[in-house]
N, C-alpha and C positions, 0 to 999 in steps of 0.2 A: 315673615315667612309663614308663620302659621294660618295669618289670614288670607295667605295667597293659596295654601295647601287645602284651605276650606273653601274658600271660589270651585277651587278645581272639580271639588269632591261633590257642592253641592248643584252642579249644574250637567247633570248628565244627561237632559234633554236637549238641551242645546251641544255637547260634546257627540249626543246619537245622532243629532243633525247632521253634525258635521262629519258623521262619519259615513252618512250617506251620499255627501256631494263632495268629498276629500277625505285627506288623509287623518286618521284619529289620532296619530303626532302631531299634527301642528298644533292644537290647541298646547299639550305640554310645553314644547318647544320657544312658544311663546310667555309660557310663565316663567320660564329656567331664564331665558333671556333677560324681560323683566326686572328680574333679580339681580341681574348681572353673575350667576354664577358661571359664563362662559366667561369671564374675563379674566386676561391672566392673571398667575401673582407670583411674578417674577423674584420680588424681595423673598417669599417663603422659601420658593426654592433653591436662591442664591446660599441663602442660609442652612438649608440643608443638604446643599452640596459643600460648603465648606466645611458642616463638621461631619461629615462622612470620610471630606480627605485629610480631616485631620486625624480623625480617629484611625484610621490606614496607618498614617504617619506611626501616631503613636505604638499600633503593635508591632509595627516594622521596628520599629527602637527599641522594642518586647522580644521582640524575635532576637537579636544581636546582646542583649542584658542577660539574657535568661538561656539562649539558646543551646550552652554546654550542657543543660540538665533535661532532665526528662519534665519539668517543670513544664518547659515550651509548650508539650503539647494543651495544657488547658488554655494556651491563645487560639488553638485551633478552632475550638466554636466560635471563640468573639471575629475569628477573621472571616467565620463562614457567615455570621449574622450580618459585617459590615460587605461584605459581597453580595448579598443576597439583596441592603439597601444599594451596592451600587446600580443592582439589577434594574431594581424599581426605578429608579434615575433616570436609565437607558429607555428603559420601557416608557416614560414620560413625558424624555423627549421624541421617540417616536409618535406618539400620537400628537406631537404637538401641545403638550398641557404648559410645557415650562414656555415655550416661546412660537411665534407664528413667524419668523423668519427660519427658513427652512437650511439655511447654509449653517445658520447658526445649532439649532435645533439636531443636523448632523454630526456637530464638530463635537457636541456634549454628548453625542450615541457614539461616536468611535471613541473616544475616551474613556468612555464608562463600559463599554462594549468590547470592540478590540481589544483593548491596552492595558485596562484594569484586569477586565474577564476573559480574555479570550475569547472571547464570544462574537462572531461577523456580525455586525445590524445589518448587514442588507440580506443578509440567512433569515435574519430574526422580523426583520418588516414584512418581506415579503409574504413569509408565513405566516408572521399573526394579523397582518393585513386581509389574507384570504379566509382566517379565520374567523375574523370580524363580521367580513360579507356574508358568510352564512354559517353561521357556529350552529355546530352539533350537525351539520350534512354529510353524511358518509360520503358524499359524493367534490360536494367542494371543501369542504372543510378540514385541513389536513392534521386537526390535534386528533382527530377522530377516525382519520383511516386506518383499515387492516395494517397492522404491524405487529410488535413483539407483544401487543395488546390488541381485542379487540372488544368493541363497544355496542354490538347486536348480534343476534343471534343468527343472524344472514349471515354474517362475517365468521362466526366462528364454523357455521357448516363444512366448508370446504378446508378445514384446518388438518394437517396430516403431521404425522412425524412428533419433530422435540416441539416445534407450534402448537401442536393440539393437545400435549402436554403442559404448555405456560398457557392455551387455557382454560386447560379445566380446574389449573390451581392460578389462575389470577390473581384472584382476590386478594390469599395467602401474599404473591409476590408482589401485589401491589408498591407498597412501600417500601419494600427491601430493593425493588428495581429504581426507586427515585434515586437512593443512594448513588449510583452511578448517569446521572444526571448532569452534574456540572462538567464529566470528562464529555460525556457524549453532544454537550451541546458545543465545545470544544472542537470534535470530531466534525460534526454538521457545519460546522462554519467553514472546516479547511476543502472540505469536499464542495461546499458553495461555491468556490470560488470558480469551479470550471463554468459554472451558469454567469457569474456578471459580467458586466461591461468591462473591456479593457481596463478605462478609467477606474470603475470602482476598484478593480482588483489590483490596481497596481496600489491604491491607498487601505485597502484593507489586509491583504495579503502580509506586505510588510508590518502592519502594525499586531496583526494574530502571532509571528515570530517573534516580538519583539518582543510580546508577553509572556512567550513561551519558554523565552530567552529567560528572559527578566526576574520570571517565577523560579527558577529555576536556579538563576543565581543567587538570589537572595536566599534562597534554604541553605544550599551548601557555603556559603561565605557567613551566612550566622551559625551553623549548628553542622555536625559532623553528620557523615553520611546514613547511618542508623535512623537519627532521630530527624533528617528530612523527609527518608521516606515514610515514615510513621507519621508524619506533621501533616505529610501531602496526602495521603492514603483518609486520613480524617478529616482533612479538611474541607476536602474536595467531596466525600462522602455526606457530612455534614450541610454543607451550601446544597448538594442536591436535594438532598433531604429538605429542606427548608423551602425552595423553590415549590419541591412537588407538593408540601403542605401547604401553599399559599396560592396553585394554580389550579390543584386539584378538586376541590370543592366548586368549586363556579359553576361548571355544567354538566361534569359526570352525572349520570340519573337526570338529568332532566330530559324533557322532549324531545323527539327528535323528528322534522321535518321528514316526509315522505319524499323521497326524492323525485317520484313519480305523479306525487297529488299536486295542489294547485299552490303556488308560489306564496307565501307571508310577504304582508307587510310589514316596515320595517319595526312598530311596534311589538306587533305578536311574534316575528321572527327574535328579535331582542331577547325580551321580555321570558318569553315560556320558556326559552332553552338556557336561561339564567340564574343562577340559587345566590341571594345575598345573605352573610352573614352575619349574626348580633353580636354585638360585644362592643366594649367602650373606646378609649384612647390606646390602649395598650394590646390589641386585635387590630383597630386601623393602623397600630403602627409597624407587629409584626408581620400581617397580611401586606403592608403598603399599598393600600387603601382599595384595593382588589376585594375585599369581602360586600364592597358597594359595586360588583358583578354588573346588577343590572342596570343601574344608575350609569356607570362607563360605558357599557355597551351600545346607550341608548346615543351617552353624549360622550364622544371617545377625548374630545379633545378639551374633556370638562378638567380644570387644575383640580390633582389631587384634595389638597385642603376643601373645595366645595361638593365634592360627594355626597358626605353626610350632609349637605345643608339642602341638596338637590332630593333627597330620600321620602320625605314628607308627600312635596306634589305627585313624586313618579307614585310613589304609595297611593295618592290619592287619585289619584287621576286613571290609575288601573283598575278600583277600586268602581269608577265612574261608567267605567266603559266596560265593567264588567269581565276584568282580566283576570285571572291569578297573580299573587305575587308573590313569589318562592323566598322564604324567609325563615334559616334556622340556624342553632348556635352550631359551636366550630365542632363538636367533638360528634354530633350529630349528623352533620354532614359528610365527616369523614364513615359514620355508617350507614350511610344512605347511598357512599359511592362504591364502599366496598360490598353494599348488597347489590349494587346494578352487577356489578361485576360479576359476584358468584352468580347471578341467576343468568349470564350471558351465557356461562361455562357450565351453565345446568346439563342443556343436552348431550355435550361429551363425557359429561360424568356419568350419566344415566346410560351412554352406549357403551358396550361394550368392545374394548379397544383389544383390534386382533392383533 
């Protein structure tokens, strides 16, 4: 790996060549190949979808032992950590990393999506689908459109009311707004359904109740009504919260295409609007392997486990072609994105609000 990461690194005249008669991915593309890190690994993930659903199991057995007491509620982080990996799951098989038969690849997102999470996949593809195609465009990009957030100062111009109020304390609510994350993505799913196909909706629809159901039982049949709604109120609080610490770093504060200038390639389109993060085993594994941002972005359908091993060339290779490559630890990034934020909500601070 190392000496395929120095090929890369040491051949930027032939890499500039080619970046005047094609695309300056392919050279990468074909190293990542090489190596075989597009290839799946099916056993990894088998293995870590069964001790995800065993550990489910387990604090379900947690919930029903413990559940008279107020005890219960400290299974509420471990159920928000193990929802947060089923997330990661959902999200892996959508890109395709666990498997390239697509029926299959479905049946492991409405599982882990609908059923587990409540959460619609065909809400959650289509969206991070459009996101992929051009992350960070105010324009196509929909983590980045005007909403209870906004992400440029164009955006927050025409802001009035309790809106131009969240944002000129954004930043402040950044994080207190993830909180309420796992009900809201909840909400987006049920509201999706008026968009899908017949088909999907007649298979996703019921399976969003069923979870809704299903959650719902299991609190009040383990523990009395008090300490449901205190379990749910955390929990669910918790898993946002987790979520938005694992999504939020990647491209808040980074570049963002002119919606009106001349189109990126899919390298520089990738690449600038992407922040990876440093850390060992124990960041790849609370991130779920999302802190290799750009590495995914490049190669969506790359299996988790070779991220890190795909990091070196994309390093190198940017490195060649004379790229940036956005690279910093987690506690850093988080204030890198709550400075983009305040400085969005600079100029309604600085107005005066009649």
């Amino acid at each position: 790996m190392a000496q395929a990461a120095a090929a890369v690194a040491e051949r930027p005249g032939g890499i500039s060549a080619r970046q005047r008669s094609g695309s300056d991915f392919a050279p990468l593309l074909r190293a990542v190949k090489t190596q075989g890190l597009l290839d799946r690994r099916t056993g990894w993930y088998a293995r870590g979808i069964a001790v995800n659903a065993a550990a489910l199991v387990a604090v379900g057995a947690g919930l029903f032992a413990i559940g008279h007491t107020w005890w219960v509620l400290l299974l509420a982080p471990v159920f928000s950590v193990l929802c947060a990996r089923t997330a990661f799951i959902g999200h892996d098989a959508g890109h395709s990393q666990i498997t390239d038969n697509r029926a299959v690849a479905r049946l492991i997102g409405l599982v882990h999506g609908n059923l587990l999470l409540g959460m619609s996949v065909s809400w959650w593809n289509d969206k991070h689908n459009r996101h992929h195609a051009n992350p960070n465009h105010t324009e196509k990009d929909p983590d980045v459109a005007a909403d209870i957030l906004v992400f440029t100062a164009w955006q927050a111009r025409p802001r009035a009311g309790f809106r131009r109020w969240l944002t000129r304390h954004q930043a402040w609510l950044f994080f207190p707004l993830t909180l309420l994350q796992g009900i809201a993505m909840k909400v987006y799913g049920f509201r999706d359904l008026r968009r899908q196909s017949r088909r999907e909706r007649a298979v996703e629809g019921p399976l969003l109740v069923v979870h809704l159901v299903g959650y719902v039982t299991l609190l009040l049949a383990a523990m009395p009504l008090g300490h449901a709604l205190a379990f749910a109120a955390l929990h669910q609080a918790l898993f946002g919260l987790h979520l938005g610490m694992a999504f939020a770093p990647n491209h808040k504060g980074m570049e963002m295409p002119d919606p009106d200038g001349e189109r990126w390639g899919h390298l520089k389109r990738q690449v600038l609007t992407s922040r990876n993060i440093r850390g060992g085993a124990l960041t790849d594994w609370f991130l779920g392997g999302l802190n290799y941002q750009i590495e995914h972005h490049l190669f969506p359908s790359m299996p988790r486990p070779h991220l890190r091993l795909a990091q070196p060339l994309v390093r190198a290779h940017c490195h060649a072609v004379g790229m940036s490559y956005a690279e910093t630890g987690l506690v850093d990034s988080y204030r890198q994105v709550l400075r983009h934020m305040h400085e969005v909500g600079e100029p309604l601070r600085a107005l005066r609000v009649e």
